[in-house]
N, C-alpha and C positions, 0 to 999 in steps of 0.2 A: 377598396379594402375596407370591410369594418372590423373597428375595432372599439373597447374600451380606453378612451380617450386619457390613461394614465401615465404619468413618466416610465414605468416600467412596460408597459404596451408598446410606446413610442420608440423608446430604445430597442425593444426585439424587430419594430417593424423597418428600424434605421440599418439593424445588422443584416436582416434579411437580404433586405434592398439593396445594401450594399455587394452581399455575399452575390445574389443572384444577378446583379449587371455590372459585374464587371468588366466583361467584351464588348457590351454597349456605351460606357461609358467613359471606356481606356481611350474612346475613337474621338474624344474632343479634346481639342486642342487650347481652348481659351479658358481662365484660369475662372473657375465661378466665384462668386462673392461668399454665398456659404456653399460647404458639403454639397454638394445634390443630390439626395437620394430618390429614384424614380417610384413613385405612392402614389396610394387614393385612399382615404380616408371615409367614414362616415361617423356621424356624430348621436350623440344619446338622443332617443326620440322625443319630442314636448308634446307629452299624452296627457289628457287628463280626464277622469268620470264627466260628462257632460252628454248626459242620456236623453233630455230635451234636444240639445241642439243638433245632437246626431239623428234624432230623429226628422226633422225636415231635411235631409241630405241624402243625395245615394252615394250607397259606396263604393270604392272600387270592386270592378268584379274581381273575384279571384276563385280558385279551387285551393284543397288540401288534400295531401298524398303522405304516403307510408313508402320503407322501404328497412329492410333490415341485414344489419352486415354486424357480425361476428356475434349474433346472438341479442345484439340491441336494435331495438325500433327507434328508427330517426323518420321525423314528421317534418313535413315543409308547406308551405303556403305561396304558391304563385299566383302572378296576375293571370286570368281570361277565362276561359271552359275549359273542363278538366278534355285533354285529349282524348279521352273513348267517348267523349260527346261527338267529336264527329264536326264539333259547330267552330267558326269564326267569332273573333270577337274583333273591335276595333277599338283603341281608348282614345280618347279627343287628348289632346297635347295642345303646348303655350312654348313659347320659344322668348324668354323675357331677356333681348340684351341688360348686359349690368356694362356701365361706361367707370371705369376706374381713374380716377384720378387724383395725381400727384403734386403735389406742390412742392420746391425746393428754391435754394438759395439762386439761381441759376436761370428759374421761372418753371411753367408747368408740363408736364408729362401727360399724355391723356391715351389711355388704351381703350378703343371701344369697337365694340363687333357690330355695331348697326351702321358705320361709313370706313371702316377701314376694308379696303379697295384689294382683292388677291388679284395672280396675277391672270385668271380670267373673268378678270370685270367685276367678277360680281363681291361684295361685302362677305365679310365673316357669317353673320347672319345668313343669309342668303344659302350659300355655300352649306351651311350646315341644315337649311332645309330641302335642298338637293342631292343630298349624302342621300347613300343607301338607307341609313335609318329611319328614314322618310318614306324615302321613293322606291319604287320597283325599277328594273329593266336590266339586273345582275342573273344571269340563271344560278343560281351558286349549288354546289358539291359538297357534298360531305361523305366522307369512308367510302368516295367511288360512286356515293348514289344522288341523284336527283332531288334536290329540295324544294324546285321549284324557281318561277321570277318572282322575287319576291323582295320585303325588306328584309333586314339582314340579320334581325333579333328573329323576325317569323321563321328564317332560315335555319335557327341555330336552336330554335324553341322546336322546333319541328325533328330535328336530328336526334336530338333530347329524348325526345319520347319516339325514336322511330318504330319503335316496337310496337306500339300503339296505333300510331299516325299512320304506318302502312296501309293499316286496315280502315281507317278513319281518316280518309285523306281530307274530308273537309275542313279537318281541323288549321286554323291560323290563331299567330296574336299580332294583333295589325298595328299602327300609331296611324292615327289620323290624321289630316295634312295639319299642321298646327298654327294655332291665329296667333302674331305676334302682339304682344303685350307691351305697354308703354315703356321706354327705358326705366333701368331703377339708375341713378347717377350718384356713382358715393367719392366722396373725397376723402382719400385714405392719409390719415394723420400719422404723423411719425411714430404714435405711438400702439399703431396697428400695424403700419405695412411699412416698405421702403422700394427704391429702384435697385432692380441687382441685375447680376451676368448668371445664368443661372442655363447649361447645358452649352453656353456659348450663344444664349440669346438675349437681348437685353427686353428685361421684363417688370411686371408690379409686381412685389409680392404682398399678403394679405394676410391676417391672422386668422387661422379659420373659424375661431370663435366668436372674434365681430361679424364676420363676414355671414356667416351663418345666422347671424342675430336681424341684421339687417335682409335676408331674406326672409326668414319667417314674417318681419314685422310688414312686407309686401306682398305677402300672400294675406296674409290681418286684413289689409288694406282695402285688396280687389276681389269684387265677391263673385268675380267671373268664374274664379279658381275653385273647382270645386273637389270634393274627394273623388270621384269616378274617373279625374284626368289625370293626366303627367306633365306638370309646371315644370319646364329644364329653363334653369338660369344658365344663361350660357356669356363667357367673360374672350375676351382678347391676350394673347402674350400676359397671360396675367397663375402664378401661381401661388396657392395658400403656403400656410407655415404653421407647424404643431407645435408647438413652447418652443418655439423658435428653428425648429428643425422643418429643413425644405426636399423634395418639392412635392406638394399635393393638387394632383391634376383632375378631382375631381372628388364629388362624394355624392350618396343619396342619406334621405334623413324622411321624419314623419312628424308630425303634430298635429295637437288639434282630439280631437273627440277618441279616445279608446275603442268606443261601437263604430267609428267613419273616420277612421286617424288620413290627413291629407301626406299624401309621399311625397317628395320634390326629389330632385336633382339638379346638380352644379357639374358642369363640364366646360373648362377650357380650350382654346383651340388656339396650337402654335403654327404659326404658317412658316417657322423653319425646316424642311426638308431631313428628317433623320432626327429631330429634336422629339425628347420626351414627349407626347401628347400632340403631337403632331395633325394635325387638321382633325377629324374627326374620332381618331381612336378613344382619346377618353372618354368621349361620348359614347362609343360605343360601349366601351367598357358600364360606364355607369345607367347606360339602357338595361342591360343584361343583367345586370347586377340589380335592377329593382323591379324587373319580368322577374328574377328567381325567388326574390325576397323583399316583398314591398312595404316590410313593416307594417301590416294591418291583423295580426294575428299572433307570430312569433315577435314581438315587439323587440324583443335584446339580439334576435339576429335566429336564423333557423337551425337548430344546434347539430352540428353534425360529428365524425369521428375526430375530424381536425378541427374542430372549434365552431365554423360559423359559416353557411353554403354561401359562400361567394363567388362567384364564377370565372372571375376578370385576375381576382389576384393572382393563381398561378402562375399563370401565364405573362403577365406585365415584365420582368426580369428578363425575359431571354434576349435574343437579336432583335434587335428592330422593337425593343421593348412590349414585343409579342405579338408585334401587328402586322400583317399581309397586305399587299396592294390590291385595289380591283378600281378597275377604269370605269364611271359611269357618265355620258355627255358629254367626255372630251374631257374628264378629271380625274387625277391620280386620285383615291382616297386611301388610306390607311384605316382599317375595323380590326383591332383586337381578335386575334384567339381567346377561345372562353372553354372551359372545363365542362363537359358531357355529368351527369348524375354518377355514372358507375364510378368517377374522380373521389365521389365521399363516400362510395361502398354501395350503392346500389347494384344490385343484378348487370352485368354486363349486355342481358339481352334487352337495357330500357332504351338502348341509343344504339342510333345508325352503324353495323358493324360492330357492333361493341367497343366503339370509339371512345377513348377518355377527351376528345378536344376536337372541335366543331373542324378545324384545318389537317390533324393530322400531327400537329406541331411535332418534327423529327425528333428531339428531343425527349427521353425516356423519361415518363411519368407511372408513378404505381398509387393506388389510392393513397389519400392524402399525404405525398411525397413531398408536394411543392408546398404546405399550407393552406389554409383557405381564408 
């Protein structure tokens, strides 16, 4: 979800969230510590004029498109080659655990996705670089038709423009297998974060504005990270909190050079079964959401009829907080439903079918119905 990170933003994005899961969230039984509202956030970019140093850097690839609904022109800016190129792209990705840790009267709490153990062997980490977001070996479907074995954003990038990509079938946007990056390890003071029950899981929560502070200062850090990748910080049973309002399961953001601004992304992963953000869906969510809009051109967000092209928010509310199963290796994953272009008014014939939603979601959508 982005938004303008103000108490009146916050509160419409608390009633939404509210309004729109309520059958998902009537189904828990254990009382949470705050509110739970199911969210993903994204925070104001840290750009600045710095035309020397963008100059040694490449930047991410991306194209810019047009499309016009009720008489106005909405422009957008995604990652890779524009689909009637016909070409592939791949972007190198970083997979940085963050180890959260708590301290209390009691002794210590410690959430971390580089040794916390699922229950097929492998670490959080791991697991999430074995997600479809990674890997191939899913054929997946969209409106009935053929996307391909593929990752699951190239899947959903590809239905997007099927009107195009039919005829252009070279076209992909790929993640590269991604090199993991040293832990970042924060110990979260009382006056950031706390332990909570929070969908019926016991979790860390974090304020998103240190949190977010201490990633940028690790991207400062490591000069590995460069603007043409996708840095995902990725957290354990761990969620943010917006002036104290919960729960934020994810965000993408930007900094750094105006002409070569760096994207990142934060994705948690909860290994309870039906819980908010559940193994990979946030991630998936916030993949999607920074393939549509990667902060390197419309910097405040890509302005559309309902506010702001986000992909992932629609859809977060419904069952299952909007996420579909697909088995890949012997593992349930859960990947977010995401909103088609025609969702913010483009022509119905730019995606698969004329699809508003990469699944089909049964649920009646009409442009900008559900917000963006």
């Amino acid at each position: 979800m982005i938004k303008r990170l103000t108490a009146f933003s916050l509160q419409a994005a608390l009633a939404v969230a509210g309004c729109v899961s309520g059958v998902a969230m009537a189904q828990e039984q254990e009382e949470d510590t705050l509110p739970a509202h199911p969210m993903y956030a994204h925070m104001k970019p840290n750009l600045r004029g710095d035309a020397a140093t963008a100059a040694t850097v490449t930047p991410l690839n991306t194209f810019n498109g047009t499309f016009v609904y009720n008489g106005t022109t909405y422009s957008y800016n995604m990652v890779g080659a524009a689909p009637s190129t016909g070409e592939s792209t791949t972007i190198p990705a970083f997979i940085i655990p963050v180890k959260m840790v708590y301290k209390t009267s009691s002794g210590t709490t410690t959430f971390d996705p580089a040794t916390h153990t699922l229950t097929n062997g492998q670490t959080v980490e791991e697991n999430m670089i074995a997600s479809p977001i990674f890997q191939s070996g899913i054929d997946f479907k969209s409106g009935g038709v053929d996307m391909g074995n593929t990752q699951y954003i190239d899947a959903f990038q590809r239905g997007n423009f099927w009107g195009t990509v039919k005829s252009h079938t070279g076209y992909h946007l790929l993640l590269g297998t991604p090199k993991v990056m040293p832990e970042l390890t924060l110990n979260v003071g009382s006056s950031h974060g706390k332990l909570a029950t929070e969908f019926g899981v016991q979790v860390g929560l974090a304020d998103i504005f240190w949190f977010d502070a201490q990633l940028q200062n690790y991207i400062s850090a490591h000069s590995a990270i460069v603007p043409n990748s996708l840095p995902i910080f990725v957290t354990h049973d761990v969620y943010l909190t917006i002036l104290g309002g919960c729960c934020v399961g994810g965000y993408h953001n930007s900094m750094g050079s105006t002409s070569a601004p760096q994207a990142y992304a934060h994705a948690t992963y909860v290994d309870k079964v039906g819980a908010f953000a559940q193994d990979v869906s946030a991630l998936s969510h916030e993949v999607a959401e920074w393939a549509d809009d990667p902060q390197v051109v419309n910097v405040s967000g890509n302005p559309v009829a309902c506010g702001v092209l986000e992909v992932g928010d629609p859809e977060e509310g419904f069952n299952n907080y909007g996420a579909f199963p697909y088995t890949l290796n012997g593992f349930t994953y859960n990947l977010q439903d995401l909103v088609y272009l025609p969702y913010f008014g483009a022509p119905r014939s730019t995606s698969v079918s004329g699809a508003f939603t990469f699944h089909w979601n049964p649920f009646d959508l009409t442009v900008c119905s559900n917000g963006g």
